[in-house]
N, C-alpha and C positions, 0 to 999 in steps of 0.2 A: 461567439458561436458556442451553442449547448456542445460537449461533447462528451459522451453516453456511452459506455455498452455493460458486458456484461462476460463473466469467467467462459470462456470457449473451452472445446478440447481441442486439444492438438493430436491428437491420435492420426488425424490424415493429411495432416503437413498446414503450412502456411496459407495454401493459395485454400484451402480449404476453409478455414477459420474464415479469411475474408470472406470467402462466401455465405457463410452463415453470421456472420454480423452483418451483412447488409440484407439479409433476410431476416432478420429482425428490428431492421432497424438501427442498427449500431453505425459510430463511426468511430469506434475505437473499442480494442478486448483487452482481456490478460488472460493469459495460458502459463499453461506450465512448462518450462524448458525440455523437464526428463520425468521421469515418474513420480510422482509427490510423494509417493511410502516409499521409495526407496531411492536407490543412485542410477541404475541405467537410465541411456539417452540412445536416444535413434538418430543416425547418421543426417546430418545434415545434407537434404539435398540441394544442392546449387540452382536446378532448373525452375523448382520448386518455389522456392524464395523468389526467384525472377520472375516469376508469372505473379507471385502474393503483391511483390513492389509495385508491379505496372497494376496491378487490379487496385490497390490502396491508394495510387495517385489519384486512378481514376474514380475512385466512388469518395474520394477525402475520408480518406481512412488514418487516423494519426495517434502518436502518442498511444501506441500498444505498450503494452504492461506486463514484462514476463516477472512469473510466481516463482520463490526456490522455494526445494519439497520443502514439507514439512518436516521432515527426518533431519535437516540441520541444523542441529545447536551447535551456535557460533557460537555459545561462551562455555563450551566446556573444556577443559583441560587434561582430559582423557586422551595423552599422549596418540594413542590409536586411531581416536574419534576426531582428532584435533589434522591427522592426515587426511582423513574422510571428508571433512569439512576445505580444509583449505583447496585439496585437489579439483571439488564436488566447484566450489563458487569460481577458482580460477577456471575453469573449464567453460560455464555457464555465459560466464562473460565473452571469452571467446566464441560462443554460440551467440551471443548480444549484440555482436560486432556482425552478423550478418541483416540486419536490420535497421538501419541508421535510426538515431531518434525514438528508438524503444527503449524505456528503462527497467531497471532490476529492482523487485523488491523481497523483500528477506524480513522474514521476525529476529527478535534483535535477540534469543535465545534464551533459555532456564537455567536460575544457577543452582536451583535447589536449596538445600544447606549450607551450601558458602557464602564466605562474605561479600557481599554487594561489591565492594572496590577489586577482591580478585577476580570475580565477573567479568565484571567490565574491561580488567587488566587481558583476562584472555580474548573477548571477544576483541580487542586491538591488536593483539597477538594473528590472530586468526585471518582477521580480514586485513590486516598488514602484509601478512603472508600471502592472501589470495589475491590481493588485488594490484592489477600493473598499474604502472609510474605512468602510464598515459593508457587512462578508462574510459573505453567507450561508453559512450551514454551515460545515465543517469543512476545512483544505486542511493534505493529507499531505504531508510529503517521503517518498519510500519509499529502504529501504537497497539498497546496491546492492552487484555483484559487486570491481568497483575495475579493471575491465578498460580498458586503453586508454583512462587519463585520466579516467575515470567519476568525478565529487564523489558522497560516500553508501559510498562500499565503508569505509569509518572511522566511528564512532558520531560523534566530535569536530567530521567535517563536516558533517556534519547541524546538530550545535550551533552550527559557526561561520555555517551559513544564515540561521539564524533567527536568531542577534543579530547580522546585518547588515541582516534585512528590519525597514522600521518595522513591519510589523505580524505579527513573527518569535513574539512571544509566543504568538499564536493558533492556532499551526501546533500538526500530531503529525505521528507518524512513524508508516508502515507498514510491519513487519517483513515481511521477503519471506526464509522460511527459505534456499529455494534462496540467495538471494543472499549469506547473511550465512554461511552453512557455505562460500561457494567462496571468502567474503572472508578468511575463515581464522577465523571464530569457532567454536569446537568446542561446537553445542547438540547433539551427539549423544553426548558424553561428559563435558563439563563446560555442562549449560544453568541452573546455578544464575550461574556464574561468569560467563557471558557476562550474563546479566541485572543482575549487578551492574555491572559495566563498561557497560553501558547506563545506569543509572541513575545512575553517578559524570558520565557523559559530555553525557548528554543530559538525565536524569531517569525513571523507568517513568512519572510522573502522563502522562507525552505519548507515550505508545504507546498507538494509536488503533485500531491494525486489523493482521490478521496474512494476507500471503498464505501459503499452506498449500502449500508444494512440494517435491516431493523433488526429489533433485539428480543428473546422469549422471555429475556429474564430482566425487574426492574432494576434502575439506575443503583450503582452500587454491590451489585450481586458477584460480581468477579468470576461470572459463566459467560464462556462464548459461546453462544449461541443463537445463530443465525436467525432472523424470521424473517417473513416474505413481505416484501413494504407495507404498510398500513397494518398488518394484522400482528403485528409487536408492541412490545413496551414504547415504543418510540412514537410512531404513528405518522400520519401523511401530513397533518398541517405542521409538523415541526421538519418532515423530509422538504415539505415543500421552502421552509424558510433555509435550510442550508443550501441547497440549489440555486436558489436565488439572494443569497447571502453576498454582498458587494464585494466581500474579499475572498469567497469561494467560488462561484458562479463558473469563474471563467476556468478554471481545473476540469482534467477529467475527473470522470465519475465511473468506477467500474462500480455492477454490482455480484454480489456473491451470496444472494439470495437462495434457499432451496428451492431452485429449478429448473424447471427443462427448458427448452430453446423456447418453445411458444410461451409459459410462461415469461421469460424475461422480455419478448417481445409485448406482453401487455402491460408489464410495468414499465419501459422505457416508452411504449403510445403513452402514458400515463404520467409520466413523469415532462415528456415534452408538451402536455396539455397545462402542469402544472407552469410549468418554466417562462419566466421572462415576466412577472405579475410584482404587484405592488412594490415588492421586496427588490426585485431587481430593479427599481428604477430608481429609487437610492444612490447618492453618491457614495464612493469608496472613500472612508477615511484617508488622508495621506497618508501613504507607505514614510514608517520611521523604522529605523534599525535599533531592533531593542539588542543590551548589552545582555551576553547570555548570565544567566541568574546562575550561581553557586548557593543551590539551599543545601541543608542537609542532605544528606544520602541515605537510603532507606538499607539500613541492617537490620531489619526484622528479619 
């Protein structure tokens, strides 16, 4: 089963969102828990969620995707910032916990001018402290562009996250195309190769979810920035080969394209027009468990 959507708001609850994914078309979103510039969260209402649950049963609604704001850096060591954070993701999760089968995804944080290993040191500090000994649902690291200190623009870091966090094992990772094409991985002309180097690094078993974005800037550029499918650096017959990629296919797909609701409804018609073509009828490699790679650490 394709399963598709696209960033919703949450501004008018649950059962709301469902309704505008299946009026688009979608059969699964990602939203944001609380504000994404800042820390407020609006009260969860109970009746709310219970009308979202029964309408997702019924349109096969699955595998939603909650976003934490942007305003989180997990790896900072800013005593202050460092209670901001842990309180901000413990909380979110317990908001997590009202949706069975949704998962959490989070950028893995900027260190700036510190060293790559204290980085990494705090952000296991951080989500040691946020997160409970029995977590609901699933928690992402997503890849990232490698801009200005970013942890995630490397497969390697991602690996070095979770075997710092004790409960690093549970994690996946969210592939965010835009991100990984400006981090210099070429899925527009070698996406077999970059999957392998995924899976030497991290593993594929822990690729969890895919954001779906094309790119303004070319392969290598270390800018995120979003473009609307086909009209980026990336373009449709390389979107169409990861969709139908035999070891991706079967993942959600949110996209976080710039646009509005009917926009994303004519890229998701567009993308289920693409879906299920030459590429998907390819068999899937056997699934091996690669041993996680210990390369260098990047202290630039």
């Amino acid at each position: 089963m394709f399963r598709v959507g696209s960033h919703i708001s949450s501004a008018k609850g649950y059962f709301a969102m469902g309704k505008d994914a299946v009026k688009i078309g979608a059969n699964t979103f990602q939203f944001f828990l609380r504000n994404p510039r800042g820390g407020r969260a609006k009260a969860i209402d109970p009746a709310d969620v219970a009308k979202f649950l029964a309408f997702a049963d019924e349109h096969g609604i699955s595998s939603i995707l909650a976003h934490a704001s942007y305003v989180l850096n997990i790896a900072t060591d800013d005593e202050r910032l460092q209670t901001f954070v842990q309180e901000t993701v413990a909380d979110d999760l317990v908001r997590l916990a009202n949706t069975p089968g949704a998962m959490y995804n989070i950028h893995p944080g900027t260190r700036k001018d510190r060293p790559y290993d204290a980085a990494v040191a705090s952000v296991a500090e951080n989500l040691d402290a946020a997160i409970p000994a029995k977590m609901s649902g699933l928690f992402l690291l997503e890849t990232m562009s490698g801009h200005g200190g970013e942890l995630g623009g490397r497969f390697e870091e991602l690996q070095d996250i979770m075997s710092a966090c004790k409960q690093g094992r549970k994690f996946g990772v969210c592939l965010d195309t835009c991100h990984v094409f400006s981090a210099g991985y070429d899925i527009v002309g070698d996406l077999d190769g970059v999957l392998a180097e995924f899976d030497k690094a991290v593993g594929l078993d822990k690729l969890k979810a895919i954001h779906l974005n094309d790119s303004m800037f070319p392969l290598g550029s270390h800018k995120d920035r979003h473009a609307k499918l086909g009209e980026g650096e990336i373009g449709w017959d390389a979107i169409s080969r990861i969709i139908n990629h035999p070891q991706l296919r079967d993942l959600p797909f949110y996209l976080e394209t710039p646009n509005e609701l009917d926009g994303y409804a004519e890229e998701i018609a567009e993308l289920k027009k693409r879906y299920g073509g030459k590429e998907a009828k390819k068999k899937a490699p056997a699934a091996k468990k690669a041993a996680p790679a210990r390369t260098k650490k990047n202290t630039k």
